[in-house]
N, C-alpha and C positions, 0 to 999 in steps of 0.2 A: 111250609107254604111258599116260600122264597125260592127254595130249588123246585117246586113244581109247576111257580107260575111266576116265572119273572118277569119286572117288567118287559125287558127288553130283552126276549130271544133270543134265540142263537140264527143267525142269519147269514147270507152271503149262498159261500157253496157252489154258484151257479157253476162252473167250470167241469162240475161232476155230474151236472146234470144232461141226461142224453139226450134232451131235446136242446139245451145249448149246445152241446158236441154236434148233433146233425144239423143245426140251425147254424153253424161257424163250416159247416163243409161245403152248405149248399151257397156260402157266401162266396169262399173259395172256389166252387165251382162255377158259380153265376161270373165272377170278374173273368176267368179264365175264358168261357164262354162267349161273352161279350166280347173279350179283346178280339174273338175271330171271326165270330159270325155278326156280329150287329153292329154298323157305321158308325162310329165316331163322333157324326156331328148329327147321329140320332139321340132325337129327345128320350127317347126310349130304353136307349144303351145308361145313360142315365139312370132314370126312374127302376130298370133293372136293380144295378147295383144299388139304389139306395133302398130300396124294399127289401134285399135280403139282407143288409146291413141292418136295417133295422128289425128284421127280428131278430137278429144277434143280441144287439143294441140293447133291446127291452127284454129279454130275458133278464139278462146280466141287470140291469136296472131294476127291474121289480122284484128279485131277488136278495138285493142289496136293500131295498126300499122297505122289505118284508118287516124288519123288527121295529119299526115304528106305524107303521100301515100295512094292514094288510086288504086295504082297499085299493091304494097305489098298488101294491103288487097283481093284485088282478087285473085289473086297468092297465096295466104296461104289458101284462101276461095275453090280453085280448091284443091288444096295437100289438105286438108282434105274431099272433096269430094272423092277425088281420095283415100284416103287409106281406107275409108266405104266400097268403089266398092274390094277392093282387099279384106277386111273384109269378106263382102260377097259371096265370089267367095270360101274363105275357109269353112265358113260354108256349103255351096252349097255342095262342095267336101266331107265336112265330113256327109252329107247323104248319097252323092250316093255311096262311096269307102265301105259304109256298108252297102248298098241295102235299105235303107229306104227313106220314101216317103217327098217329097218337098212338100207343102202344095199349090195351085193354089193363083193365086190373089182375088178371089172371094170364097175359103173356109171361111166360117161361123168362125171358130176358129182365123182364122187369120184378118177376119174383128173385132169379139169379142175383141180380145184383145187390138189392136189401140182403139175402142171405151171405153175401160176401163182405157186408160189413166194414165196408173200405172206411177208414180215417181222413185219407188226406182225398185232394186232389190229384195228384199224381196217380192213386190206388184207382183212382176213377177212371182216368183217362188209359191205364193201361189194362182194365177193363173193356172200356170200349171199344180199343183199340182189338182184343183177342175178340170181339163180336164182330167190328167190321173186314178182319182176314176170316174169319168162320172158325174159328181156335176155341170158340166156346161148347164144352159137350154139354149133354142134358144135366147137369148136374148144376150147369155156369160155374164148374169151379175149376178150368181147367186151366194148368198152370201148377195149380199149386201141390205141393211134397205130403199135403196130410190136411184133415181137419182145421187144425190153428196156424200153418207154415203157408211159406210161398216159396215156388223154383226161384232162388236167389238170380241165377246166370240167366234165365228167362226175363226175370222182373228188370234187369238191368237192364239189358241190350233193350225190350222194349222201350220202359220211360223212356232212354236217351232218346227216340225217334215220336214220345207219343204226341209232340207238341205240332207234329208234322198234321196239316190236314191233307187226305189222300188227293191228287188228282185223278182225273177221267172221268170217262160218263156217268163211276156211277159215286162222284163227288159229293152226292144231296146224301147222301147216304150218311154219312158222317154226324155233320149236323144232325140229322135225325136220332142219330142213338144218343146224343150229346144233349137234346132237348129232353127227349125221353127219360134218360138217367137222371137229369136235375128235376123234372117231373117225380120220377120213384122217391129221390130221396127229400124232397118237398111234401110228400103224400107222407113217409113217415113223421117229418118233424111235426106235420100236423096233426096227426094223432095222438103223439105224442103231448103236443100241447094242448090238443082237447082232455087229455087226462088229468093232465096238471089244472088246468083250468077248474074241471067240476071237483077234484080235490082242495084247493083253495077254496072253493066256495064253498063245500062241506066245512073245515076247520073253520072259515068264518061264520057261516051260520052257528058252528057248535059251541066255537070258545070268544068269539067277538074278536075285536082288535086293541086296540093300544087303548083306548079309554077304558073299556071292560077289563082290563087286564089290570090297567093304575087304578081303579075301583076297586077291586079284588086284591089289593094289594093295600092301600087305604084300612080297608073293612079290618084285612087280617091285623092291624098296629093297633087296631081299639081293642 
């Protein structure tokens, strides 16, 4: 009975988890983001970064929080849902307050780039970088030596320039796919977290939490 209901779980883990992994990129890309397109001694540049920080934040916390509550871990699972969605709502805004285009669910670019799988920031920008010279074919994988590789001598010489934002007329241009990307990979972590979400709720409704569990542990010593 012991090894199959302990009190206290096996917990933590978050670091493995893919909605922490896209929720830690979309962080790194919202600072990056900020630092170029949104003023400084905007309120907003602000509330940016700490919205995506905190869904990092609360993953990693309700996670942790899991082997003694698993009511806290929904609850901090929702607040970091909830601050992606507020995430998102900014970026949204900072297309249209500048007339530029939101990318559909089914634009080619924005499927491309979920299927490309990028880790870092860097993986991102040099991304969008081969979308705004036109380097992206219908596949958006172009660049790279095979299915799981990337053109090493490509990848380099790009990054070193990706942090450049283009000039000339058609300068909106940039930002645009930079808003867009941190859009795509916002839209996964949230699905992501809706998943997680109705499975916590399932295991709570099925097995209860930390009182049900030291009850059931209780019973089995008599």
């Amino acid at each position: 009975m012991d090894r199959d209901d302990p009190l206290i779980p096996r917990h933590g883990g978050y670091r493995k988890l893919k909605s922490f992994q896209i929720a830690q990129l979309v962080y790194d890309v919202t600072v990056r983001f900020c630092d170029r397109y949104v003023d400084r001694k905007s309120r907003t540049r602000d509330q940016m970064v700490q919205a995506a920080r905190s869904g990092v934040q609360n993953i990693a916390e309700g996670s942790q929080a899991s082997g003694t509550s698993k009511k806290m871990e929904l609850k901090l699972t929702n607040v970091a849902r909830a601050s992606l969605e507020e995430l998102r709502l900014d970026y949204e805004d900072f297309l249209r307050q500048r007339g530029l285009a939101a990318w559909s669910r089914t634009d080619p670019r924005r499927e491309a780039l979920i299927a490309r799988r990028c880790a870092t920031a860097d993986e991102v920008a040099l991304w969008a970088r081969e979308v705004r010279e036109g380097t992206i074919g219908q596949s958006g994988l172009c660049g790279r030596s095979g299915p799981g590789g990337q053109n090493e001598s490509s990848a380099a010489s790009t990054l070193s320039t990706s942090s450049t934002v283009p000039a000339g007329p058609n300068s909106s241009f940039y930002p645009a796919i930079a808003a867009n990307s941190a859009l795509a990979l916002i839209a996964v972590a949230c699905g992501l977290l809706d998943r997680q979400l109705a499975a916590q709720a399932s295991a709570f409704e099925r097995e209860g939490g930390f009182t049900e569990r030291l009850y059931r542990k209780r019973q089995s010593r008599r």
